[in-house]
C-alpha positions as CSV (number, residue, x, y, z in Angstrom):
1,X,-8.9,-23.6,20.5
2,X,-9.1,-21.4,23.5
3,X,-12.0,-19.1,24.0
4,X,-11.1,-15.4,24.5
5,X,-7.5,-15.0,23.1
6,X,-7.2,-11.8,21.3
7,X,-4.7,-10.3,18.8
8,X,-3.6,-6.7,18.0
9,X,-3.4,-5.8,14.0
10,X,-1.3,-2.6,13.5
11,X,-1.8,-0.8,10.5
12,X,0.2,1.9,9.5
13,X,-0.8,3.9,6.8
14,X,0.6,7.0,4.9
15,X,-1.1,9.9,7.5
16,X,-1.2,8.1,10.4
17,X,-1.0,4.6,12.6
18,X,-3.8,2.3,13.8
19,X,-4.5,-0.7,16.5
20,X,-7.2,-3.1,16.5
21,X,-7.6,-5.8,18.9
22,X,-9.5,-8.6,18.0
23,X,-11.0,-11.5,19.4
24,X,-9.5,-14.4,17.5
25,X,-12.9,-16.4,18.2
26,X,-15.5,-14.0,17.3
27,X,-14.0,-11.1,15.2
28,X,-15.5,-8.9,18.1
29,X,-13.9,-5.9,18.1
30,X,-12.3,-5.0,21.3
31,X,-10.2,-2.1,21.5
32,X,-8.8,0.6,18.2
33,X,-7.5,3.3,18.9
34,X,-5.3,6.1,15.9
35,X,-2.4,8.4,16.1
36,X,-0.8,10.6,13.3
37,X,2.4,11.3,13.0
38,X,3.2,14.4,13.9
39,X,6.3,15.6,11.7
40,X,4.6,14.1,8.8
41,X,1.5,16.2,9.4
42,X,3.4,19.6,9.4
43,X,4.9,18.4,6.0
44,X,8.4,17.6,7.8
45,X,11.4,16.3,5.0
46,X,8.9,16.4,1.9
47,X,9.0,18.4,-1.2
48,X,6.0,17.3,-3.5
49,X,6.8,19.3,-6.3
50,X,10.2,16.8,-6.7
51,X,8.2,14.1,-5.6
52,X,10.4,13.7,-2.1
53,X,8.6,12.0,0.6
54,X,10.0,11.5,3.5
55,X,9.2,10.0,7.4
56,X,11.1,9.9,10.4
57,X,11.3,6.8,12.1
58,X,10.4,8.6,15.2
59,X,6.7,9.1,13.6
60,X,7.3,5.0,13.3
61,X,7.8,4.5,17.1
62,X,5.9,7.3,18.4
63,X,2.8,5.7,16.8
64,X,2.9,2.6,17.1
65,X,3.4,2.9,21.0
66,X,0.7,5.4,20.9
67,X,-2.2,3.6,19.6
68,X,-1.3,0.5,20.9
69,X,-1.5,2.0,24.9
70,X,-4.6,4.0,24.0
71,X,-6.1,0.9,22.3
72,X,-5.7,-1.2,25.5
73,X,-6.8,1.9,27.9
74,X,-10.3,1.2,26.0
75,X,-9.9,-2.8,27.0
76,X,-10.3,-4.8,30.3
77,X,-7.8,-6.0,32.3
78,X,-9.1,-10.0,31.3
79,X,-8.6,-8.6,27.6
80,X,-5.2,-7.4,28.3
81,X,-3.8,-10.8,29.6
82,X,-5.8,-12.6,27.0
83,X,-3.8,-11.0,23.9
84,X,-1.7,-13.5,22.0
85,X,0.0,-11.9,19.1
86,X,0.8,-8.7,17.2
87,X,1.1,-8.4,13.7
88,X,2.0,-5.3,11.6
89,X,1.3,-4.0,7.8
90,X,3.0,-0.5,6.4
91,X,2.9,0.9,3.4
92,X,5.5,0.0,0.7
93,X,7.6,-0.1,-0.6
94,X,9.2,2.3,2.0
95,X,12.7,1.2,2.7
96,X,15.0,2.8,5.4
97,X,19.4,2.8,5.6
98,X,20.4,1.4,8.7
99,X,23.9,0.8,10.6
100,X,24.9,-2.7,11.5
101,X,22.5,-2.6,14.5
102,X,19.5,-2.0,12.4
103,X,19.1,1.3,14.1
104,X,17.6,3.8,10.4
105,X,19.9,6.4,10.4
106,X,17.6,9.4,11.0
107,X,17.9,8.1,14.8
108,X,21.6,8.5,15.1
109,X,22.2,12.7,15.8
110,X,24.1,13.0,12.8
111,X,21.2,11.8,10.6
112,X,18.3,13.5,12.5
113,X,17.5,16.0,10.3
114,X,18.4,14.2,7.4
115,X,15.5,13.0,4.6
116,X,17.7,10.9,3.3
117,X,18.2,8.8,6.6
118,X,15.0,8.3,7.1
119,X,12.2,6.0,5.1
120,X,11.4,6.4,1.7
121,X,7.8,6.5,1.5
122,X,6.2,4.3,-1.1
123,X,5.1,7.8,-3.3
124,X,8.4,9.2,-3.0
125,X,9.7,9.5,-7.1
126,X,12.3,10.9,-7.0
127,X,14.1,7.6,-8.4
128,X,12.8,7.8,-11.8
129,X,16.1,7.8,-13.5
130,X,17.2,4.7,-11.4
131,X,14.4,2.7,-12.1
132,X,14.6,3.2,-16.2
133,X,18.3,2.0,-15.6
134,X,17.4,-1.0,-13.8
135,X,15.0,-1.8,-16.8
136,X,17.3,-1.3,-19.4
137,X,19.9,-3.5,-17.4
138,X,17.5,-6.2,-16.9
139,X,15.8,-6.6,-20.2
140,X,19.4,-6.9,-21.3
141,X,20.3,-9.4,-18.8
142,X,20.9,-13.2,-19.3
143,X,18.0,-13.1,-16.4
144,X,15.4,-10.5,-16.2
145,X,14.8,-9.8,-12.8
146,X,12.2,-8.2,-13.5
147,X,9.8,-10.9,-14.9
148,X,7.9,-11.9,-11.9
149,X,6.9,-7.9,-11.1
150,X,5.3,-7.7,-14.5
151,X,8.4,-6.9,-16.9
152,X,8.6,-3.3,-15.1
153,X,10.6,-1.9,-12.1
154,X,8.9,0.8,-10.4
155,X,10.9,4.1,-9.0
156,X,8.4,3.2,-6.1
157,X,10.5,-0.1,-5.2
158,X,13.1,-1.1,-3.1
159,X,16.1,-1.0,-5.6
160,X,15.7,2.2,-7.1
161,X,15.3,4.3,-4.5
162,X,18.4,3.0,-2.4
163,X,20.7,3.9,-5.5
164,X,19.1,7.2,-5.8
165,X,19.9,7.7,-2.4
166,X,23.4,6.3,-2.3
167,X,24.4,8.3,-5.3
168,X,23.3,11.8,-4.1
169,X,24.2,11.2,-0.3
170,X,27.7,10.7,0.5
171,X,27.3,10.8,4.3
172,X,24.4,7.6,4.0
173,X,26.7,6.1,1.3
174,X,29.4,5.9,3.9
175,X,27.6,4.9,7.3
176,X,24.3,2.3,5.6
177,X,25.5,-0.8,6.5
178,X,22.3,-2.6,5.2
179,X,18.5,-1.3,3.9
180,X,15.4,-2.4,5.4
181,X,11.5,-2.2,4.5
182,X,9.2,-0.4,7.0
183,X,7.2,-3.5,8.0
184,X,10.3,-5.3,8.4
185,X,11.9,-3.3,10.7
186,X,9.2,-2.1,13.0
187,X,7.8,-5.6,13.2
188,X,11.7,-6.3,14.4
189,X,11.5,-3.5,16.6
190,X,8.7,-5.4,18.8
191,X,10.8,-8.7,19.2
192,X,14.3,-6.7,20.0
193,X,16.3,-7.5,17.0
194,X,16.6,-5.7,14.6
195,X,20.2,-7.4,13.1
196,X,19.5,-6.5,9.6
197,X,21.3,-9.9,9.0
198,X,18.9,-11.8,11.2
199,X,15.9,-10.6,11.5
200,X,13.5,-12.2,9.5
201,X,12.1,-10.8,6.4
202,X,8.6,-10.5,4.6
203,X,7.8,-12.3,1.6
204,X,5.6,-10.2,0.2
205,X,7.8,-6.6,0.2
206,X,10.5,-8.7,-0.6
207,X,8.8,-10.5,-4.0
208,X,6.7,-8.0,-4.7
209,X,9.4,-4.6,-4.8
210,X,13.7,-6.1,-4.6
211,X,13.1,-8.7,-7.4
212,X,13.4,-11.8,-4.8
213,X,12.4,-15.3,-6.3
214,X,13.5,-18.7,-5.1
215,X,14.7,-19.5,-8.9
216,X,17.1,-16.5,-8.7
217,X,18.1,-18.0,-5.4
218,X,17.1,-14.6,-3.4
219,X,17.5,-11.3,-4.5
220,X,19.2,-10.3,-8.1
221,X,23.0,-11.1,-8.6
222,X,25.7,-9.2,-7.1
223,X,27.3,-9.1,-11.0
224,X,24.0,-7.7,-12.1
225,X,23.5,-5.3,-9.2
226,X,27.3,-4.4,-9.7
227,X,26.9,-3.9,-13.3
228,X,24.2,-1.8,-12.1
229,X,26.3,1.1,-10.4
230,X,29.5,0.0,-8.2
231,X,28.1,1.6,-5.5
232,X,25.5,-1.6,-4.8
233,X,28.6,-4.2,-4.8
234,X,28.4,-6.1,-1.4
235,X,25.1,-5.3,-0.7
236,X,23.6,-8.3,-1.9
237,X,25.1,-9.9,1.2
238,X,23.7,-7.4,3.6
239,X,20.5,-8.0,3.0
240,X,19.1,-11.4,3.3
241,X,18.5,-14.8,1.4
242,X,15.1,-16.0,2.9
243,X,11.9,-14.3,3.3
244,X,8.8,-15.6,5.4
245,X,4.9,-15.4,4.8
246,X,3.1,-13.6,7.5
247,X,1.4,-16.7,9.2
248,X,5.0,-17.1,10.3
249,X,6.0,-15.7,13.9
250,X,9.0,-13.5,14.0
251,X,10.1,-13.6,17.9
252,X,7.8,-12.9,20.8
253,X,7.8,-9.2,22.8
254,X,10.7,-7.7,24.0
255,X,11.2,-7.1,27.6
256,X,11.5,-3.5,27.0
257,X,8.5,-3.4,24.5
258,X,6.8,-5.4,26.4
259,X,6.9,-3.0,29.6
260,X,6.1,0.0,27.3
261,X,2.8,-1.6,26.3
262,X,1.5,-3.6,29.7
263,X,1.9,-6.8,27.5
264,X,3.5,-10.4,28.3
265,X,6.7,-10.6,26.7
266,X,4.9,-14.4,25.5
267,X,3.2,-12.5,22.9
268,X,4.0,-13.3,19.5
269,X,5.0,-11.2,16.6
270,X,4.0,-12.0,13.3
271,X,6.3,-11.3,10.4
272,X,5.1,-8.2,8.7
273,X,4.1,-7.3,5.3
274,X,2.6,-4.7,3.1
275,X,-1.0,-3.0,4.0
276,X,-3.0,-3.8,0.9
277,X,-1.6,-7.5,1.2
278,X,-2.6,-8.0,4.9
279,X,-6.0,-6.2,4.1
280,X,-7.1,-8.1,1.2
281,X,-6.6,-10.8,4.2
282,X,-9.1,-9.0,6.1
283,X,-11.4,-8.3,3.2
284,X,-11.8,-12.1,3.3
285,X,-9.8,-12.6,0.1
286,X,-10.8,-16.0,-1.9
287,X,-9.2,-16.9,-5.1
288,X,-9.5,-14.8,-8.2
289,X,-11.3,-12.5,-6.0
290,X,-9.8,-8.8,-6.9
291,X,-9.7,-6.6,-3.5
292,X,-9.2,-3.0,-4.1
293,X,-7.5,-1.2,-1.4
294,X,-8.9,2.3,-1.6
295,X,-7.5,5.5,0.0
296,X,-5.0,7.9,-1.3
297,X,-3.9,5.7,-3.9
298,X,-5.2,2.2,-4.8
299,X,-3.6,-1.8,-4.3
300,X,-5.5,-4.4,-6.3
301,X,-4.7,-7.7,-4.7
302,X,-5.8,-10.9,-6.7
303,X,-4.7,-14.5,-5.6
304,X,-5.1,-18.0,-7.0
305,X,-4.0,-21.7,-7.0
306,X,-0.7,-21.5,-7.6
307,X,-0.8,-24.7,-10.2
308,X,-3.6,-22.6,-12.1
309,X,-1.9,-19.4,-13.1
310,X,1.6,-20.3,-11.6
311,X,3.0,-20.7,-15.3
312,X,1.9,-17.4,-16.5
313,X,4.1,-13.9,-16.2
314,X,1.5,-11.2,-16.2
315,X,2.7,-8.3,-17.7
316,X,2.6,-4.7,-16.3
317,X,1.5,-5.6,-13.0
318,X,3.0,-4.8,-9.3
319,X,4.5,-8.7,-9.4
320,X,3.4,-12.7,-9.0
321,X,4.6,-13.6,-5.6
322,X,4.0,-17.0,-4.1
323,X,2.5,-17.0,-0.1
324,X,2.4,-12.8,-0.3
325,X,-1.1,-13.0,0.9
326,X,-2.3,-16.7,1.5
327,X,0.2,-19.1,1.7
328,X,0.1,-21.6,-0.9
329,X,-1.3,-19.4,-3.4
330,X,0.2,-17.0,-6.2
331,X,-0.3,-13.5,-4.5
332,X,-0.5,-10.7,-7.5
333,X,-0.4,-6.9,-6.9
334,X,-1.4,-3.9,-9.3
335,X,-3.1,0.0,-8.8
336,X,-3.3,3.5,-9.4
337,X,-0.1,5.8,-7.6
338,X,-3.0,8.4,-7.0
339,X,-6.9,7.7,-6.3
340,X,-8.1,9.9,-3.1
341,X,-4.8,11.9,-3.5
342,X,-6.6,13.0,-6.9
343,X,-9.9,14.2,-5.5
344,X,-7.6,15.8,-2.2
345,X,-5.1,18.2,-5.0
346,X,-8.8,18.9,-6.6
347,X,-9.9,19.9,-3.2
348,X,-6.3,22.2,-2.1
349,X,-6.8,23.8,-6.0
350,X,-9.9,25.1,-5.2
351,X,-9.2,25.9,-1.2
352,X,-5.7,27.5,-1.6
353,X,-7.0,30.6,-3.0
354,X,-9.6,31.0,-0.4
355,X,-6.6,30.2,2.5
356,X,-4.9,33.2,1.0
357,X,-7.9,35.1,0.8
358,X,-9.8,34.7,3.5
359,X,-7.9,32.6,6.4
360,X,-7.7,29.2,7.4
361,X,-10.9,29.3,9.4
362,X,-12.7,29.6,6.3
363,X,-10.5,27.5,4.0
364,X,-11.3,24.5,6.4
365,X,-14.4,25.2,6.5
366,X,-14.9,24.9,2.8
367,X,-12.1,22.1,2.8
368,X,-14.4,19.7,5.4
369,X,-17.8,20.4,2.8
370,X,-16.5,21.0,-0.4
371,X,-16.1,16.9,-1.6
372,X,-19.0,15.7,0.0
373,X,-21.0,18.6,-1.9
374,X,-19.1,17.8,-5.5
375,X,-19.9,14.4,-5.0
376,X,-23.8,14.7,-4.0
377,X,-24.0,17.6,-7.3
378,X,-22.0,15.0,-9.6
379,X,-24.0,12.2,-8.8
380,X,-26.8,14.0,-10.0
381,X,-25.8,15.0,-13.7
382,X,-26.3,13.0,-16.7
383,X,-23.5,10.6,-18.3
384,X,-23.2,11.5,-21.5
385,X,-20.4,10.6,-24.6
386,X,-20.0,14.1,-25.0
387,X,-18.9,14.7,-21.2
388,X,-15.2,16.4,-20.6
389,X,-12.5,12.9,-20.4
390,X,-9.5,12.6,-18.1
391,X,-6.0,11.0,-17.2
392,X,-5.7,9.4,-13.5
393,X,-1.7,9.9,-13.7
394,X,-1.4,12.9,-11.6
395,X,1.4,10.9,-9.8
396,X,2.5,8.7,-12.7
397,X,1.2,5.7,-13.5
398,X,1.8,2.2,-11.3
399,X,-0.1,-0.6,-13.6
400,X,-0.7,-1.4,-15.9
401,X,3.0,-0.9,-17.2
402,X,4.6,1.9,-14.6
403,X,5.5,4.9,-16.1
404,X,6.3,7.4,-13.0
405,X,7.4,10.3,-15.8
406,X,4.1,10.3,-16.8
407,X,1.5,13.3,-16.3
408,X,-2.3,13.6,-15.9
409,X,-4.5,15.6,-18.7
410,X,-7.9,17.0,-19.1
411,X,-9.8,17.2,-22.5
412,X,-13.3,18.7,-23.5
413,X,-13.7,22.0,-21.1
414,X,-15.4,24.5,-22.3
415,X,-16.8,27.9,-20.8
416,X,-19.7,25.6,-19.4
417,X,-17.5,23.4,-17.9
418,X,-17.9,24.0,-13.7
419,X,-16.0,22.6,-10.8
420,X,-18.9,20.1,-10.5
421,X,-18.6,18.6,-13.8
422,X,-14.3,18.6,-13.4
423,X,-14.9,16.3,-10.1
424,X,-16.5,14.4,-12.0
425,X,-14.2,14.0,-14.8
426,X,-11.7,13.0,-12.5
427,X,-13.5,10.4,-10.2
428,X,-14.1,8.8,-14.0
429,X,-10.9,8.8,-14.6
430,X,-9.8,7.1,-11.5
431,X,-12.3,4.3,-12.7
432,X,-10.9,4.0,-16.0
433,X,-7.7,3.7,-15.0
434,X,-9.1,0.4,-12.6
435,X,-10.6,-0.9,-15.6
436,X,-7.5,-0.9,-17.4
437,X,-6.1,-2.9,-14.7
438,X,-8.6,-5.0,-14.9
439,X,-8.4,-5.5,-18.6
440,X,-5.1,-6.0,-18.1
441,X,-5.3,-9.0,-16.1
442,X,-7.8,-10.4,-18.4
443,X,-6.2,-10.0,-21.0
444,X,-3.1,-12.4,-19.6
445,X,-5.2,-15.2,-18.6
446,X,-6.5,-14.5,-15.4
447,X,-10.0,-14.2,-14.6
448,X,-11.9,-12.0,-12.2
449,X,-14.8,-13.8,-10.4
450,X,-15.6,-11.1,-7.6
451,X,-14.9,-7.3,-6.7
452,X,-14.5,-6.4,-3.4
453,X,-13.1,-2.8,-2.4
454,X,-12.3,-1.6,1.4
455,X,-10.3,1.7,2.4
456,X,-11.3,4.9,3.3
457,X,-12.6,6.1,-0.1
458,X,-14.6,2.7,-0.4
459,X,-16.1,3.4,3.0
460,X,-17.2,7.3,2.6
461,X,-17.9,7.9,-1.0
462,X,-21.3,6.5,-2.6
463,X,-20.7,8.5,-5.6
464,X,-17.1,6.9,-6.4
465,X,-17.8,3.3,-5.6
466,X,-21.4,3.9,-8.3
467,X,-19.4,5.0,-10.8
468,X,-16.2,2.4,-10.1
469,X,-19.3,-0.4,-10.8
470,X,-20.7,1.4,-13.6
471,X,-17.2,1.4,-15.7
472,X,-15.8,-2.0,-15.0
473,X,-19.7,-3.3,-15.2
474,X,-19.3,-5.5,-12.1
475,X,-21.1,-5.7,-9.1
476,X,-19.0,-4.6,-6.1
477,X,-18.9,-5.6,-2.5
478,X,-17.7,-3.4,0.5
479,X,-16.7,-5.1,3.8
480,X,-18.1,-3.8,6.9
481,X,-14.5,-3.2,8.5
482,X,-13.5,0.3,8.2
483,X,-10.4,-1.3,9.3
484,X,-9.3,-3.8,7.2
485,X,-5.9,-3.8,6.6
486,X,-5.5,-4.7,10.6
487,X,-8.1,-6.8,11.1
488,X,-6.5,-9.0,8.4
489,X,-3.7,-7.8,10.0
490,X,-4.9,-9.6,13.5
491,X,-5.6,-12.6,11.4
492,X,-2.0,-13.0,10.5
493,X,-1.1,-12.5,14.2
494,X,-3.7,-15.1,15.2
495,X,-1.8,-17.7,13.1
496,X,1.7,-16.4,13.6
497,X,0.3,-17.3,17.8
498,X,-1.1,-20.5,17.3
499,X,-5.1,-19.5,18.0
500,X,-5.8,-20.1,14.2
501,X,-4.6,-23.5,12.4
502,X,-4.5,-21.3,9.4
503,X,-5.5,-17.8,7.3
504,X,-8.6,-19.3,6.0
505,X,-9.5,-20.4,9.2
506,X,-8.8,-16.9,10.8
507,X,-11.2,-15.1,8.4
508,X,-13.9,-17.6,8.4
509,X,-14.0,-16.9,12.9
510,X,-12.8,-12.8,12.3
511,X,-13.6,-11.8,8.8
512,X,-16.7,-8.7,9.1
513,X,-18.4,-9.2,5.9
514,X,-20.1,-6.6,4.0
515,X,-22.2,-3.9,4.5
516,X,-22.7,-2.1,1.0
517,X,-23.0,-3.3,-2.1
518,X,-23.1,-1.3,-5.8
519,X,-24.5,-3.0,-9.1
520,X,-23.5,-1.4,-12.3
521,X,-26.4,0.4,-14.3
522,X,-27.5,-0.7,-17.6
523,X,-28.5,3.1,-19.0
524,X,-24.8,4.3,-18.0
525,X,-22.3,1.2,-18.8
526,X,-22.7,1.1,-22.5
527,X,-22.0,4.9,-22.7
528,X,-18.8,4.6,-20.7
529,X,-17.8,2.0,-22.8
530,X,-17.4,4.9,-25.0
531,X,-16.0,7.5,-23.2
532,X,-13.5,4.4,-22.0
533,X,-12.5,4.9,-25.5
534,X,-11.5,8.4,-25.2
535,X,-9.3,7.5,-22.3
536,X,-7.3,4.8,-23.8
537,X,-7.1,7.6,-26.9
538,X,-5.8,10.3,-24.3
539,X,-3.3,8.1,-23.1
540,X,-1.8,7.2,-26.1
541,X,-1.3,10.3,-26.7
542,X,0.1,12.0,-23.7
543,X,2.5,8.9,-24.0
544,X,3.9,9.7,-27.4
């Protein structure tokens, strides 16, 4: 292999866009640079209290030329010539309406103001309705569609959210020629095509969120779809037939891309795919290792031998996809559809008042100190089976068994009961709602050998990832990336290129390893066990 050939993972999350360059021998990190996305950060095309998210494509571009240029400006020229391959991982599902040029309609001047041209980020729920009807259609169905994502479409997926959309906008009903996920199409962007027809797309958001499966021969039936609201008839053969893993190149760098960024137009692009899927990559992902992605919400990516668990159809899960993380092996996918975003609308209930009060110097202020304290006083109190219990569905439930109409609840205040002791409720409650995906995939069959969590929330909070080992009672391993999803992004790209023979061998030359480490505490496990209890009996009843 040749020395000194680096590769550029791009990472976009929900707030904002990263680039790491790598070298594909070492792991070394040579360049990262971030850029938000400006509409999204002045709240731009969202209303949270219908569960609307929205973001502009322009955010898309803007970024990922952004971070890119300022992550080479940090690089020598001998790294600059030396980079081989880009590979990108978004968020999803967050699908976009294009025209027959694969140009998202919130780009055309017709469209630019409109949410409804624009993606559909992965939180957005305001397809709730749509999803219960594609369940009720496909459990009815000579062939449920919905058998390899766990027996449960999500409002969160592909399907749902385009008929939402093409029911209550006439004007996108009219000019969407075809539908396209976020990693697809920005990954396309880079190569120059972006033919919704041709351009090739991922494996993993197509498996995992539109229903695709070889045995269905691609995507659900245009009869079923059809069947499904008239308005989807056609669409089927907009779309595409075959999807690729994300070892596999897409095209190499446009001329005009190419210019933008000071890069050879011989760089390769790697097909793209989801973040938590590309960072469990970069977590150094072995099988039945569970990798919990950790930031605003959580992705719990597990993989195995495809001829061990290949057979089995795990229930209430994100979907069983084959090559959407390793090639070769059965990639699963469950979480929690709110984990930092629970401790953040903690934080705003407590600094809103104080905004209105008393300005935004001193509500950011508080904001920037008021977590960190909460955690440091909550780590200190006792756990007791007495203690205040809580729901983690603030924004629904994702696994196991996805129920976006659900709500989150608090039982056991009292007039004792302080903001301290209520953080600490909820960061519980985050953790319980882990275990019970991790019962979950017990319970079908499929065993859990290691724990390794990465994300922003694994990275900055002591206090969470103690009390994540003390429920599930397993030790858990951080990796010393604060970037993963690109660096296992920049894996992908390293194969896609040619500088790795495979994803195995990129990790074992880039992976980080681990830098923290949390073992679960004899005194507290047995009395969560307990209060674990009280969960499951909340739930069952807020779900009556």
């Amino acid at each position: 292999m040749t020395q000194n050939q680096y590769t550029i993972g791009v990472d976009f999350g929900t707030d904002s866009v990263r680039a790491l360059i790598v070298n594909t021998s070492t792991g070394e990190i040579a360049g990262t640079a971030v850029h938000s996305y400006d509409r999204w950060k002045k709240g731009l095309y969202c209303h949270p209290a219908s569960s609307q998210f929205r973001q502009h494509p322009l955010d898309y571009l803007e970024g990922l030329e952004g971070c890119i240029r300022a992550a080479l400006e940090t690089c020598p020229d001998t790294v600059r010539t030396s980079i081989v391959g880009i590979s990108v991982d978004t968020t999803g599902s967050t699908p976009g309406a294009v025209d027959k040029n694969g140009t998202p309609l919130a780009l055309l001047p017709e469209f630019a103001e409109n949410p409804n041209g624009m993606f559909i980020l992965w939180k957005d729920h305001t397809a709730n309705a749509e999803a219960d009807e594609i369940n009720a259609l496909a459990h009815s169905w000579e062939i449920d569609f919905t058998k390899f994502v766990g027996g449960i479409y999500s409002s969160e997926w592909f399907w749902a959210k385009i008929l939402h959309t093409l029911r209550v906008d006439e004007s996108i009903r009219e000019k969407a020629f075809s539908w396209v996920e976020h990693c697809d199409w920005i990954s396309a962007v880079l190569t120059g095509n972006t033919n919704p027809l041709t351009m090739k797309r991922s494996r993993c958001a197509a498996g995992h969120k539109a229903m695709w499966n070889e045995t269905f021969d691609g995507l659900p039936s245009d009869e079923f779809l059809t069947t499904l609201d008239p308005l989807l008839h056609g669409l089927r053969n907009r779309l595409y037939r075959e999807t690729y893993t994300s070892d596999e190149g897409m095209g190499t760098l446009s001329s005009e891309w190419a210019q933008k960024l000071g890069l050879s137009t011989s760089v390769v692009v790697g097909v793209g795919a989801f973040d938590a899927h590309m960072g469990a990559v970069g977590a150094e992902i072995e099988p039945y290792t569970f990798v919990r992605v950790m930031g605003t919400s959580t992705c719990d990516m597990l993989m195995a031998p495809n001829e061990e668990i290949g057979h089995l159809l795990i229930k209430g899960i994100c979907g069983q996809v084959d090559g959407s993380i390793v090639p070769g092996m059965l990639g699963t996918e469950a979480g929690q559809s709110a984990y930092g975003d629970y401790y953040a609308w903690f934080q705003r209930l407590i600094t809103e008042p104080v905004r209105q009060l008393l300005g935004q110097e001193a509500a950011e202020l508080l904001a920037e100190k008021l977590i960190p304290y909460l955690s440091e006083k909550a780590a200190a109190l006792p756990v007791t089976e007495n203690d205040p219990v809580a729901l983690d569905w603030i924004n629904g439930r994702r696994t196991p068994d996805a129920n976006h109409g659900l709500k989150a609840a608090l039982m056991g205040l009292n007039l004792g009961t302080d903001a301290v002791l209520i953080f600490k409720t909820l960061v519980e409650a985050t953790a319980f709602g882990s275990r019970a995906i991790v019962d979950r995939f017990l319970s079908e069959g499929v065993p859990i050998k290691r724990v390794i969590a990465i994300g922003g929330v694994a990275k900055k909070s002591p206090f969470v990832m103690q009390t994540l080992s003390d429920v599930l009672n397993m030790p858990i391993q951080v990796t010393s990336s604060d970037q993963a999803c690109a660096l296992g992004a920049a894996m992908n790209a390293a194969v896609a290129a040619g500088a790795h023979a495979s994803l195995p061998e990129a990790q074992k030359a880039m992976g980080s390893g681990f830098d923290a480490s949390y073992e679960p505490r004899p005194e507290v496990v047995e009395i969560y066990k307990k209060l674990y209890v009280k969960y499951q009996a909340l739930g069952a009843f807020v779900e009556l």
